[in-house]
N, C-alpha and C positions, 0 to 999 in steps of 0.2 A: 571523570575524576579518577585519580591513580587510586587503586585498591588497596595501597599500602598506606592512603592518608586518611584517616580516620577522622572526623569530626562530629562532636555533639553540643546540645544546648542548653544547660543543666536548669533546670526551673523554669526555662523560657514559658511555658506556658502554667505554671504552680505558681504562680507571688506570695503564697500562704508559707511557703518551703523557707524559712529563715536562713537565710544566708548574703551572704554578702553582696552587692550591684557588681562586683568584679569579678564573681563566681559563676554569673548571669551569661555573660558574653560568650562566644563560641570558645571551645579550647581544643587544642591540637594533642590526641593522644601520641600519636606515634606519627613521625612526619621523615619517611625517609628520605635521601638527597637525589631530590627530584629538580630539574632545572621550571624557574618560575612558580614552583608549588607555596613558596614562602610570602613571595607578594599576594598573590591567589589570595590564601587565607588572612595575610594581616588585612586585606582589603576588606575581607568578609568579618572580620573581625569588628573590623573599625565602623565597619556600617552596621554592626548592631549595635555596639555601643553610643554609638551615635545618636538612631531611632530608641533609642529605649532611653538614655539621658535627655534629649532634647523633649519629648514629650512632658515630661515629670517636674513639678511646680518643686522649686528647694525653698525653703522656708529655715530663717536663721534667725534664732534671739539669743540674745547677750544678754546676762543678766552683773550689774555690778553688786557683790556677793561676797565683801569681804570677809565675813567669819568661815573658816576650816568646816565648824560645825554645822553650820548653817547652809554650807556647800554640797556637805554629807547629807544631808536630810534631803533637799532638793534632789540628789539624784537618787536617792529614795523614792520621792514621788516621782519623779521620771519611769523608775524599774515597773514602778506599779504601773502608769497609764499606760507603757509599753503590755505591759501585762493583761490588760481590761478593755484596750481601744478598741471598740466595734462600732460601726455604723448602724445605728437604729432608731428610726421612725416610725411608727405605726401609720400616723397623717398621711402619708404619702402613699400613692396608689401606682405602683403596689407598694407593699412595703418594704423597707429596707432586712435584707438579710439580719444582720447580726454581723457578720464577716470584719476579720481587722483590715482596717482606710489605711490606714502609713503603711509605703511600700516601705521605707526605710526610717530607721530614726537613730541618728550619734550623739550623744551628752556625753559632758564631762567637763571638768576644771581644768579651766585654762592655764597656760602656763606664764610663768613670770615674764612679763617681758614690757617695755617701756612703750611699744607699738599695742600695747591693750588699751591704753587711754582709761587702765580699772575696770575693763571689765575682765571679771574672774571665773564665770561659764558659764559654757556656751553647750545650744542644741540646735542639732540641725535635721531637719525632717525632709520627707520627700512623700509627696504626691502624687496621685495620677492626672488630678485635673484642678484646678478653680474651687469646681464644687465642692469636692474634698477639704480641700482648705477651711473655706468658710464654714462647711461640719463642724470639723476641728475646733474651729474659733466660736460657734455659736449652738451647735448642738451635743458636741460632744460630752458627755458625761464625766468621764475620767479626765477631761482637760482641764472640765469647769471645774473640779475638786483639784488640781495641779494650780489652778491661777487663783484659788481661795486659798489654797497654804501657804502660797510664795508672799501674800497680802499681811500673812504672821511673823515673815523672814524678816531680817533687817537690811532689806533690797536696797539701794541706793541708787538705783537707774535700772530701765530694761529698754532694749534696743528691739526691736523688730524689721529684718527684711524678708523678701522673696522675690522670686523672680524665676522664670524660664530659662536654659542655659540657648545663648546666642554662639557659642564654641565650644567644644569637649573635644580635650586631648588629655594626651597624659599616657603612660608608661601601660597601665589597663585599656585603653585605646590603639593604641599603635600596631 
């Protein structure tokens, strides 16, 4: 490796460290004009963000949310669950840490637009596994009190997917 290309992997091993999954990836401090040093690295690049997005369950609900106010309040309870989410079990041997489960998690109100089919917003979370997931949907504490409030909202629909990414590109990949 040329002595003038510097590379590191900022939180690769901290998931605790808040910051972005695009922040995660390798990044090139100083890359002077070395012939082939450029593919080198986007290679290396690409194949972490690769192995770190492919592993990671994404989980999407859509809520239809017409009221402004209504909207506001929900990402209310969103700031909070972001806030209080920890995995803890005592039943289980051993037992769960405490530690916050979502590597990632994005809310907010959707934008207008005629391809919403009404729904007016959306959260989208990211996991490390399965297991995680079904935490989230079954034991988690702060979820259970986020899906008891939205039941007071004037919801008109909520949409739930997830899924494993079968492809990752994009401009943070390349």
């Amino acid at each position: 490796m040329n002595p003038g290309l510097v590379l590191r992997a900022p939180s690769l091993l901290r998931p605790s460290v808040a910051r972005p999954s695009c922040a995660r990836r390798l990044r090139v401090l100083h890359q002077p004009p070395v012939p082939g040093a450029t593919s080198r690295v986007r290679s290396l690049t690409q194949s972490v963000c690769v192995n770190k997005m492919a592993d990671r369950v994404h989980r999407i609900t859509m809520f239809k949310l017409p009221s402004k106010d209504d909207q506001a309040k929900l990402l209310g309870q969103y700031k909070k669950l972001s806030a209080s989410q920890q995995k803890v079990t005592p039943q289980t041997s051993p037992p769960l840490d405490g530690k916050p489960y979502i590597l990632s998690m994005v809310v907010g109100a959707a934008d207008e637009d005629a391809r919403s089919q009404g729904y007016t917003f959306v959260s989208k979370t990211e996991f490390a596994n399965m297991d995680d997931m079904k935490y989230y949907d079954d034991g988690c504490q702060a979820h259970s009190e986020l899906k008891g409030f939205v039941k007071t909202l004037g919801v008109e629909g909520v949409m739930t997917v997830f899924f494993k990414p079968q492809a990752v590109g994009g401009v943070d990949c390349s």
